[in-house]
N, C-alpha and C positions, 0 to 999 in steps of 0.2 A: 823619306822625311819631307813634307811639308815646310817651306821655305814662303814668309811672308814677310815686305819689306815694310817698315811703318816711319812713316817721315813725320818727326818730333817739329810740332808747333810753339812751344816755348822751350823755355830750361829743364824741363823733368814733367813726364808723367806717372801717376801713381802707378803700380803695379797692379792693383785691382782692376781700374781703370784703365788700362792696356788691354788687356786681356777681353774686355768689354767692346773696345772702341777696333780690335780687330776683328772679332764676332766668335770670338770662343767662347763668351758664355752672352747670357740674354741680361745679367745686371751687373753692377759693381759688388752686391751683396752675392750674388754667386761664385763672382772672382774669389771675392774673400773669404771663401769658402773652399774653393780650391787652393788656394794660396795655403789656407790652414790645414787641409788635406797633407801639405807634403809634397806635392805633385808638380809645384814648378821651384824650376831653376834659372840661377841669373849669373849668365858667367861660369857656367857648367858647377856650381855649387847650389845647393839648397836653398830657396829661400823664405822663411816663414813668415816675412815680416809684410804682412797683408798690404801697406800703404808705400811700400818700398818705393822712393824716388827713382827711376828709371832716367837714366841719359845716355844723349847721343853716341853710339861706339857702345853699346852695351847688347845682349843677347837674351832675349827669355827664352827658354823651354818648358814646353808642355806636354808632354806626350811625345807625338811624334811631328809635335811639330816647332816649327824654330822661329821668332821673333826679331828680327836685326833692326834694331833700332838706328835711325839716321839723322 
């Protein structure tokens, strides 16, 4: 598994927006599109909710790869 560490600049980034700004996908519209896929998880749960607030201490999964937000 792919392990990449992403050091949060304010209070929360969107979840679409994550995924973007670590370079798994090429837009925020593509994020949201994986997002609606089914395909990632936050906290080792599901989560569909495309604009999902992400913070510090939190985990996305995608695949095989891992997210640890900081």
């Amino acid at each position: 598994m792919q392990n990449i560490d992403f050091d949060l600049t304010a209070e929360f980034v969107e979840l679409n927006q994550l995924m973007k700004l670590v370079g798994l996908v090429d837009s925020g519209g593509a994020g949201k599109n994986m997002v609606a896929s089914g395909a990632v998880s936050v906290d080792g749960k599901q989560e569909l909710r495309k604009t999902a607030k992400i913070r510090s201490g939190q985990t996305v999964t995608v695949g095989d790869v891992r997210i640890r937000v900081r």
